[in-house]
C-alpha positions as CSV (number, residue, x, y, z in Angstrom):
1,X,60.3,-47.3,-39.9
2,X,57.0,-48.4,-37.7
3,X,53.9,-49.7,-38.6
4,X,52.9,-46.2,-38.8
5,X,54.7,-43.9,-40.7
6,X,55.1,-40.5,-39.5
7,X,52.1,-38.4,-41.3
8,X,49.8,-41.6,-39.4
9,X,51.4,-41.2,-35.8
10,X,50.7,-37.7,-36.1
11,X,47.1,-37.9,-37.2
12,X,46.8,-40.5,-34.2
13,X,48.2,-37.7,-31.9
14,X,46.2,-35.4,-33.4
15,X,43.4,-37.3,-32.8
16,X,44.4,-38.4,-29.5
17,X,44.7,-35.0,-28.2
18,X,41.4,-33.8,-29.4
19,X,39.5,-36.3,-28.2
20,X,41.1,-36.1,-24.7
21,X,40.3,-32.2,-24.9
22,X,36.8,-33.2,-25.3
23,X,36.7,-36.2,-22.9
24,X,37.5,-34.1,-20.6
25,X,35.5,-31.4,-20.9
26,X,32.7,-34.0,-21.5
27,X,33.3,-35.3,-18.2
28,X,33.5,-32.1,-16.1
29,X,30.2,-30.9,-18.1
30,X,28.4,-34.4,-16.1
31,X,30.0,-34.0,-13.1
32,X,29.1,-30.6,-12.2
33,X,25.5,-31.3,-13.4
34,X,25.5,-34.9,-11.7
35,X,26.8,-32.5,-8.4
36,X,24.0,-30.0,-8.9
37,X,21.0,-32.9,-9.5
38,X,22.2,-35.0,-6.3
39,X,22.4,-31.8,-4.1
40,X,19.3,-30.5,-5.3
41,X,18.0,-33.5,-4.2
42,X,19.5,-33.8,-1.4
43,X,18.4,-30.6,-0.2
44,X,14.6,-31.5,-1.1
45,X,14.8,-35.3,0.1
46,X,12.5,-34.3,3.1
47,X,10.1,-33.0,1.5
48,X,7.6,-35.9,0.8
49,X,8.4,-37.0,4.7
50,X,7.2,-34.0,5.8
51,X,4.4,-33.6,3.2
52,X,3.1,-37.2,4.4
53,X,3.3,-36.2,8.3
54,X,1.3,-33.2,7.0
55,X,-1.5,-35.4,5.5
56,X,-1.5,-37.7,8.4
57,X,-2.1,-34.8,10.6
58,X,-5.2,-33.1,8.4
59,X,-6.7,-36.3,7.1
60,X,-8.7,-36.4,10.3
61,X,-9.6,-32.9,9.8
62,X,-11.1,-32.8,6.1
63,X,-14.0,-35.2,5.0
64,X,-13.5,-37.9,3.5
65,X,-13.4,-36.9,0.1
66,X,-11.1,-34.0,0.5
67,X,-8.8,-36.8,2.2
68,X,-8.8,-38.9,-0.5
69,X,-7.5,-36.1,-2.9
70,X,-4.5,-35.4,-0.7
71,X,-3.6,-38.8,-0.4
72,X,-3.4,-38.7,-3.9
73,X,-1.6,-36.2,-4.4
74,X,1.0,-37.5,-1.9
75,X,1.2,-40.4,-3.8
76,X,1.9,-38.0,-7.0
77,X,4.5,-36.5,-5.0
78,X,6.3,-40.0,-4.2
79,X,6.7,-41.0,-7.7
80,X,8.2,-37.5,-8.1
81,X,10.6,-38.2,-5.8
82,X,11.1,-41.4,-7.0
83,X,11.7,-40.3,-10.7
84,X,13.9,-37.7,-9.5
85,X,16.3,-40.2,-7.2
86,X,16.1,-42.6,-10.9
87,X,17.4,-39.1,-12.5
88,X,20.3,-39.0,-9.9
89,X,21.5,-42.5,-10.4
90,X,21.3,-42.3,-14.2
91,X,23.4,-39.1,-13.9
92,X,25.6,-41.2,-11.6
93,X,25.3,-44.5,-14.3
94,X,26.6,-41.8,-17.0
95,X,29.2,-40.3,-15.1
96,X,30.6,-43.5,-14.6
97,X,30.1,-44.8,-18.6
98,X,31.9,-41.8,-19.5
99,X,34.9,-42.5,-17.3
100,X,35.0,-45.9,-18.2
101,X,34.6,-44.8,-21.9
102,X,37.8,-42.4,-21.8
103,X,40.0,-44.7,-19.8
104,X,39.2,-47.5,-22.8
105,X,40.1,-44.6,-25.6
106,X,43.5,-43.5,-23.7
107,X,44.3,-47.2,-23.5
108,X,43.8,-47.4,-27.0
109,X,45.5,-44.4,-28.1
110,X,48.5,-45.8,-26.0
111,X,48.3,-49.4,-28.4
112,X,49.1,-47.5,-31.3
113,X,51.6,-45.3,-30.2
114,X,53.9,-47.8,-28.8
């Protein structure tokens, strides 16, 4: 007989099994949202570009004070964007934690059942 009698091993397997069920669902659940964040993104990324040509092109056009107010609110709109691209690379930091997370637990799993 092991170091684990039979009952143990298949608890571990049990165990093993389960948490690979969730791991795995886990994981898809982040990727698919990492996939949807970054292309939503994506598809917006040139939006504060064109928003700043925009204001270049009226600033001229308004008085001053109505200037002013849109250049603020562009620079709203660029720590938008820059809290959103943050939001993408967590999403991307997680992703990779989690992967990182369930190789450790198979490699674990695999200790104790040889």
């Amino acid at each position: 007989m092991g170091l684990f009698g039979k009952d143990i091993k298949k608890i571990i397997q049990e165990v093993r099994d389960k948490t690979t069920y969730y791991s795995d669902d886990f994981r898809k659940d982040i990727e698919e949202s990492f996939e949807e964040l970054r292309s939503e993104y994506e598809s917006n990324s040139e939006v504060v570009p064109e928003f700043e040509a925009l204001v270049n092109e009226l600033k001229n056009k308004l008085d001053s004070a109505d200037a002013k107010k849109l250049e603020a609110f562009g620079s709203k709109l660029n720590r938008v964007n820059r809290n959103a691209r943050n939001g993408v690379e967590a999403m991307r930091a997680l992703s990779r934690s989690q992967k990182k997370l369930t190789t450790e637990t198979q490699w674990l799993y695999e200790e104790y059942d040889h």
